[in-house]
C-alpha positions in Angstrom: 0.0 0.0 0.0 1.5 3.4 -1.3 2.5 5.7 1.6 0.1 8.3 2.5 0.3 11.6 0.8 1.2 13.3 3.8 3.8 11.4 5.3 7.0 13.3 6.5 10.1 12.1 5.7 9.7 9.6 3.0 12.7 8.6 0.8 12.1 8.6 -2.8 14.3 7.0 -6.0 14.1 8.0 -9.4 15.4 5.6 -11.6 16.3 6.2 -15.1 18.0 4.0 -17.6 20.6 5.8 -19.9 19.9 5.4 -23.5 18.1 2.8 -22.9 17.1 0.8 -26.2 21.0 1.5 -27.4 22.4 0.1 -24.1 20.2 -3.0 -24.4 21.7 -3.6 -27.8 24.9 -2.7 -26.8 24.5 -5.9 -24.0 23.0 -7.8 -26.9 26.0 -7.2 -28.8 28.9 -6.1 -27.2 30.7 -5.3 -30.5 28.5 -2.1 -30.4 30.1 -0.7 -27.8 32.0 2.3 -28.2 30.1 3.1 -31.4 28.0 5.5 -32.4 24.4 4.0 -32.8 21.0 5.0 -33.2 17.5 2.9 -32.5 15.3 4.5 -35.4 11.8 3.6 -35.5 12.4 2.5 -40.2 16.2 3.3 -41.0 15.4 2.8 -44.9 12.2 5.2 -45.4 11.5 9.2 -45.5 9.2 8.5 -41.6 12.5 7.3 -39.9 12.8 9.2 -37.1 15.4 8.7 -34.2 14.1 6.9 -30.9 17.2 7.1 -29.2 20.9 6.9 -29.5 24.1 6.2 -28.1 26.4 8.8 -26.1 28.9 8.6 -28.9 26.1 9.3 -31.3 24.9 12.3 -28.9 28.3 14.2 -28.8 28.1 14.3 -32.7 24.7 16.1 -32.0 22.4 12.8 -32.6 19.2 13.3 -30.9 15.6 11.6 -30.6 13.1 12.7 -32.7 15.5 13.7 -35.4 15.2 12.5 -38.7 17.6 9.7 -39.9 18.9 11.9 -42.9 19.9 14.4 -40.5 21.1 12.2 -37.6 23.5 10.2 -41.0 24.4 13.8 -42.0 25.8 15.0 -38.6 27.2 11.7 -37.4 28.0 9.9 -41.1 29.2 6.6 -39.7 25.9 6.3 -37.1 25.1 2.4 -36.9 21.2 2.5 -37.3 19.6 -0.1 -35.9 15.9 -1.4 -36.1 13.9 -1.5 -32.7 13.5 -4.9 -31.0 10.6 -4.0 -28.8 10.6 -7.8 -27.6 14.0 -7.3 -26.4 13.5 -4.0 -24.4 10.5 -5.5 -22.7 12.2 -8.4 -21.2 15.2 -6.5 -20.1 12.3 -3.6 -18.3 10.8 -6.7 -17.0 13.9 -7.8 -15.3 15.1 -4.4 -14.1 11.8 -4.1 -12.5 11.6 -7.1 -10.8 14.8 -6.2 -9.4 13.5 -3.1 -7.8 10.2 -5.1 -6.0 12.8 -7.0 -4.3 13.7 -3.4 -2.3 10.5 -2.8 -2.0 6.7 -3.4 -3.0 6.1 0.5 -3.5 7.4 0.5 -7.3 6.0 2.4 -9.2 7.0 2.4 -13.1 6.0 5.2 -15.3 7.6 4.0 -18.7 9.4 1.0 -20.1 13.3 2.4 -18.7 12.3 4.6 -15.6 10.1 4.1 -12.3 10.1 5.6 -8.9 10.9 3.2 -5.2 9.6 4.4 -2.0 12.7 3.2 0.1 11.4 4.7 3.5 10.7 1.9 5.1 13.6 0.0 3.9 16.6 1.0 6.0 17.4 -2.5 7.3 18.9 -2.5 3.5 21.5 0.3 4.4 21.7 4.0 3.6 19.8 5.7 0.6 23.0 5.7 -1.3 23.7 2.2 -0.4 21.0 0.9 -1.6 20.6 3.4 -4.8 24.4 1.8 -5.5 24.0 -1.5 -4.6 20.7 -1.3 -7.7 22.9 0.5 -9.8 25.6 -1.8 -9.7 23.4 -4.9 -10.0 21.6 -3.6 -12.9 24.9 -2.8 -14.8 26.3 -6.5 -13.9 23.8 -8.4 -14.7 22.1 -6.9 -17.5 24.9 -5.0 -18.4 22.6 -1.7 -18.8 24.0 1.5 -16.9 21.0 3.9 -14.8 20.9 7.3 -13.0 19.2 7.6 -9.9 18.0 10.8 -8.2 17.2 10.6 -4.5 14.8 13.0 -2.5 12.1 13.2 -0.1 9.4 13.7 -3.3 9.3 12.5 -6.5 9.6 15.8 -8.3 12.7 15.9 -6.5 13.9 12.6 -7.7 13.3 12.9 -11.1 15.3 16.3 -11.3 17.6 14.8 -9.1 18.4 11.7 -11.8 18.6 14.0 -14.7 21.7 15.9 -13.1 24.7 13.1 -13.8 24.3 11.0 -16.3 25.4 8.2 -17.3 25.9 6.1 -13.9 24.7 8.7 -12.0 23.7 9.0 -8.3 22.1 12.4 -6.8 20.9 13.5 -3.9 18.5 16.6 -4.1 17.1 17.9 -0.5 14.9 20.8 -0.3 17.7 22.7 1.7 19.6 22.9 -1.1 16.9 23.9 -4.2 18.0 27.3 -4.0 22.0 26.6 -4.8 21.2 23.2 -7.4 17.5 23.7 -8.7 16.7 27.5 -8.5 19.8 28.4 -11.0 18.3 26.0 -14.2 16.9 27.7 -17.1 12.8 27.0 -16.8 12.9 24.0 -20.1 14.8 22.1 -17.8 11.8 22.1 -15.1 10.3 17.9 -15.8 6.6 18.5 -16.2 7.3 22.0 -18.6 7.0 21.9 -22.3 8.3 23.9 -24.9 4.8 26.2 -24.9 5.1 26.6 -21.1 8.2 28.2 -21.2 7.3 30.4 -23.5 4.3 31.8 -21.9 6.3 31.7 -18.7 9.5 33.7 -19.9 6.8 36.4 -21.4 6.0 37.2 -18.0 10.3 37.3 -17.3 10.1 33.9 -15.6 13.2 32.9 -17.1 15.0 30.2 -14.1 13.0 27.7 -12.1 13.9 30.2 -9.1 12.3 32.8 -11.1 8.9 30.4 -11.1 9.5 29.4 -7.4 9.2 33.4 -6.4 6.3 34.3 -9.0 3.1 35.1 -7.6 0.6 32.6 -7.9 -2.5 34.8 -8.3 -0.8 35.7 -12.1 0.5 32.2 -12.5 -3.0 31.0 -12.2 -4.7 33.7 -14.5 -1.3 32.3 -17.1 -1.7 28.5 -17.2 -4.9 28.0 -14.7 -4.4 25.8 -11.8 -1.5 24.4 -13.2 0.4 27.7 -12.6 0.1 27.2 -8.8 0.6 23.5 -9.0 4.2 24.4 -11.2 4.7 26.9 -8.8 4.6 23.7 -5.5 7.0 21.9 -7.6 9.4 24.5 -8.5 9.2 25.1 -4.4 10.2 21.5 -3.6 6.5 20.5 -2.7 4.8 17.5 -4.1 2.5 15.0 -2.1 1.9 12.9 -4.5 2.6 8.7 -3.0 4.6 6.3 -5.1 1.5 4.2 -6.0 2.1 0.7 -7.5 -1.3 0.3 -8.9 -1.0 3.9 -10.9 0.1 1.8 -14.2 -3.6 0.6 -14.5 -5.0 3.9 -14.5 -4.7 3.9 -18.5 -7.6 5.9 -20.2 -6.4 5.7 -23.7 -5.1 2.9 -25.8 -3.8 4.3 -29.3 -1.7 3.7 -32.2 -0.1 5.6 -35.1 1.9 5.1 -37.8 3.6 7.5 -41.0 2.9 7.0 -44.2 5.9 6.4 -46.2 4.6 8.8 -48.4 2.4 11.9 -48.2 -1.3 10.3 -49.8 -4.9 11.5 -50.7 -5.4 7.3 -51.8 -8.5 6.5 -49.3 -7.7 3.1 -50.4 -4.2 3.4 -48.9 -5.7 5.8 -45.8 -8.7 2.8 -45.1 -5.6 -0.1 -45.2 -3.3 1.8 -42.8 -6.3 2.9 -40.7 -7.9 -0.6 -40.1 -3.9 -2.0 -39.2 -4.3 0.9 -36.7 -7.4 -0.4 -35.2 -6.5 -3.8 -35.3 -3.8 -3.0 -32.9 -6.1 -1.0 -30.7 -8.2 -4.2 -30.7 -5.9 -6.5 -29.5 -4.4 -4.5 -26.8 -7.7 -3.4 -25.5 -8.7 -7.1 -25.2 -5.5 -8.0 -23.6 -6.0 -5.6 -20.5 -9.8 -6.9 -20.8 -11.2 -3.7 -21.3 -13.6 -1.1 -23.1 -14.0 2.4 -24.3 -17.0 5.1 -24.8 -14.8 7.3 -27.4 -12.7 7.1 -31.0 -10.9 9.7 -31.3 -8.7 10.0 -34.7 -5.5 12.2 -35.5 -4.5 13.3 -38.9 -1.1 15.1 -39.7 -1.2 16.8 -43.0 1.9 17.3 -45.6 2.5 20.4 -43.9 2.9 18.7 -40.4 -0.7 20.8 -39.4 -2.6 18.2 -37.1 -5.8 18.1 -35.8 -7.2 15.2 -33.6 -11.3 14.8 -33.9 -13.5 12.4 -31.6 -16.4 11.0 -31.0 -17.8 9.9 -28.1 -20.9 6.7 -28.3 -23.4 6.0 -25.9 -21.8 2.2 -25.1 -18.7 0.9 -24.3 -16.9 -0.8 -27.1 -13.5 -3.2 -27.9 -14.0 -5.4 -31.1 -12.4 -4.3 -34.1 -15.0 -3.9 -36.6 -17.0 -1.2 -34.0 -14.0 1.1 -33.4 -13.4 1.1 -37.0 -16.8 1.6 -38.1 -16.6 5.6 -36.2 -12.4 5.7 -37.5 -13.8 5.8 -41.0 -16.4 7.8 -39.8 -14.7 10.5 -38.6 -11.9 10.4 -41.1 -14.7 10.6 -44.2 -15.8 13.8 -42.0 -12.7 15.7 -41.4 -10.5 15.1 -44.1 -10.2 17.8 -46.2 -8.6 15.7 -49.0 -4.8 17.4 -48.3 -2.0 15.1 -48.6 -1.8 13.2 -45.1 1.4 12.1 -43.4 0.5 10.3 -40.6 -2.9 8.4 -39.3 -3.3 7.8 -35.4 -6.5 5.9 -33.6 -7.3 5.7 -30.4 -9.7 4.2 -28.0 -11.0 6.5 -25.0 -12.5 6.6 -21.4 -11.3 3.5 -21.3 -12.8 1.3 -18.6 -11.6 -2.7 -17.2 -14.5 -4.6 -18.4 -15.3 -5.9 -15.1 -16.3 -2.4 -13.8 -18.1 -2.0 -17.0 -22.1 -2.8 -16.0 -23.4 -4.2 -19.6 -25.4 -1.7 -21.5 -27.7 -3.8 -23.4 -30.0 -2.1 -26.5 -32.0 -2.9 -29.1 -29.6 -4.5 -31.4 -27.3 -5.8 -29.1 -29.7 -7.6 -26.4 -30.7 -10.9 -28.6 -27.0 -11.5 -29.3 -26.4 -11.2 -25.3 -29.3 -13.4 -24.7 -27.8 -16.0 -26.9 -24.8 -16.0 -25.1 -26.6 -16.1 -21.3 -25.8 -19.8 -21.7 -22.4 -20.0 -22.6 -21.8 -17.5 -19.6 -23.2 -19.2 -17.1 -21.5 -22.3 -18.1 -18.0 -20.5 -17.8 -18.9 -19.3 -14.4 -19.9 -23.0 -13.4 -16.4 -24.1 -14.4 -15.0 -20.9 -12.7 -16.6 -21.7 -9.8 -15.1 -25.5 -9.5 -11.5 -25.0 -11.0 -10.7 -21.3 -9.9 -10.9 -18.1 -11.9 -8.0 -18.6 -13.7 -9.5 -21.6 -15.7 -9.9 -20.1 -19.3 -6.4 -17.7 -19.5 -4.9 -21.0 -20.8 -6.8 -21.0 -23.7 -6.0 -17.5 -24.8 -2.2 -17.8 -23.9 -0.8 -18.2 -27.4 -2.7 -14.9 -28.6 -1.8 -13.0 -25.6 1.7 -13.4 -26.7 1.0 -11.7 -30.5 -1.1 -9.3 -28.9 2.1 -7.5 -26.8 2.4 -4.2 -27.5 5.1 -2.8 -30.1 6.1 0.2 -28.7 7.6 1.7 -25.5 4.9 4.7 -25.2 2.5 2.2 -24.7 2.1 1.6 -20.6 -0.4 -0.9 -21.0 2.9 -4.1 -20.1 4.5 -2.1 -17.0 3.2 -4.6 -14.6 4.5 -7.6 -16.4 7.4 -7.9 -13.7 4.8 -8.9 -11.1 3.8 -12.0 -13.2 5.5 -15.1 -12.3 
């Protein structure tokens, strides 16, 4: 059970792989070592863009998000390499399965970095002891290298890992803000984006000091209540519990894919956008869940992107029904420009087992038919245990794994056996 929000004292880790897909490779093959590489997401086409690189590839000026013909043109003898998402899973599963065995307050937050609640853990040693005793394990035995920042929050401990990297291991206390947090420019604050800044630095907030001393009445009127929430942070204050159960609180299950071309073929647009639903499908159905709104995104040739939705009076998961509103609101919004890129995604997502059934006209003979076949299952339930029918859906739960790492939907793998 996650601390209580007000606890005094607590001691918080923030752990963050370093490049993490390139040092899993790197481990795969130690050959790459010393070399600069780059994980990018289709090395050969125009939508290759740079997931994450190597430090040898960074100090030529490599950096995610970049286009490959830019990353080859600064760094000319960058290794590009495909992403093994299968690979990077396993290796997140195993570093996170080393942190439960510190503690059962882990909480992970993407596939290469989590938070630990250590407070209650100092039959284990010092904070540092312990943060070096993960480190080095980590690095042994997977051979992948990690920062750590430790604080009493986890605002603290996230800033705190992002200040020595790689193989880092920081110690941020509240005592000290003003002489190692106050002095950094406001885009290094975690939790502000580029268009933060800028509104901030209009109103000559220009250093995260700058934002810890700003009034809050105008940082409200500015960004609304998250000017005064910005404003806590920036003072060191964050309440917020290291909560192992926050991985299930998804509310959105998407997916989105570049053309390799810019197109106006609705042929080519309908065959990219029902691969795109497919995979909504199947992930939906493997965290047995359902969702009340579609909501597509289209990026035009000239990267302009709008996102439309639209939101039904049922839940949904099978294929054929989140498709049937895709099309819909594609047909509605596109204004035949060239598009670049398609996403879907399934909304107010819900597990299905909090989900009362909302039976209608068309749907309530087909739920009849199955009243049956349901209370069957629950007879066999009942005398072999509620695990009896995951056997049978083993084999597809093993295609359906997600492909990406900016899907959250496998973080709690490392708690399966």
């Amino acid at each position: 059970m996650a601390h209580s929000a007000n606890s005094k004292g607590r001691v918080i880790f923030h752990i963050d792989m370093n490049c993490f897909y390139a040092s899993v490779e790197m481990a795969h093959n130690p050959e790459l070592k010393g070399k600069p590489i780059a994980i990018a997401g289709n090395p050969e086409e125009r939508k290759g863009i740079i997931v994450t690189s190597s430090y040898e590839a960074r100090a030529k000026g490599v950096k995610t998000t970049m286009p490959v013909w830019q990353a080859k043109k600064l760094c000319p003898d960058l290794l590009l390499m495909r992403p093994n998402f299968d690979r990077y899973r396993e290796a997140s599963r195993a570093i996170f399965k080393m942190l439960s065995e510190i503690t059962p307050l882990v909480q992970p937050v993407s596939i290469d970095e989590g938070y630990l609640d250590i407070t209650d853990t100092k039959e284990l040693g010092t904070p540092v002891e312990i943060a070096d005793y993960l480190q080095q394990r980590i690095l042994k035995e997977l051979d992948i290298p990690c920062s750590l920042g430790i604080a009493p929050n986890k605002f603290l401990a996230k800033m705190a890992s992002d200040m020595r990297k790689p193989l880092g291991i920081t110690i941020l206390r509240k005592r000290e803000l003003a002489s190692t947090l106050w002095p950094l420019q406001i885009e290094e604050m975690h939790g502000i984006g580029a268009k933060t800044a800028e509104k901030l630095k209009k109103v000559s907030i220009h250093t995260i000091g700058d934002l810890a001393a700003h009034d809050v009445y105008s940082l409200k009127q500015l960004l609304g209540v998250n000017g005064e929430r910005l404003k806590n942070l920036a003072n060191g204050i964050d309440y917020r519990p290291v909560d192992p159960e926050a991985v299930h609180d998804f509310k959105s299950i998407g997916s989105s894919q570049t053309l390799a071309h810019d197109s106006t073929d609705w042929d080519e647009l309908h065959q990219l956008l029902e691969h795109l639903v497919e995979n909504v499908a199947k992930r939906v159905k493997r965290k047995s869940a359902a969702g009340k709104s579609v909501q597509l995104m289209i990026r035009f040739h000239n990267h302009q992107t709008i996102t439309r939705s639209k939101t039904l009076q049922k839940y949904i998961d099978e294929k054929k029904d989140i498709l049937f509103v895709a099309k819909e609101l594609l047909k509605k919004h596109w204004n035949e420009e060239p598009v670049r890129l398609l996403g879907v995604s399934l909304q107010n997502l819900e597990e299905k087992r909090q989900v009362g059934e909302q039976l209608d006209l068309f749907t309530y003979r087909d739920n009849v038919k199955k009243e049956k076949l349901y209370e069957t299952m629950e007879e066999l339930t009942d005398k072999y245990g509620k695990n009896v029918f995951l056997s049978l859906n083993s084999e597809k739960d093993k295609e359906q794994q997600p492909r990406t790492s900016f899907q959250k939907d496998f973080l709690d793998d490392y708690k399966k056996p």
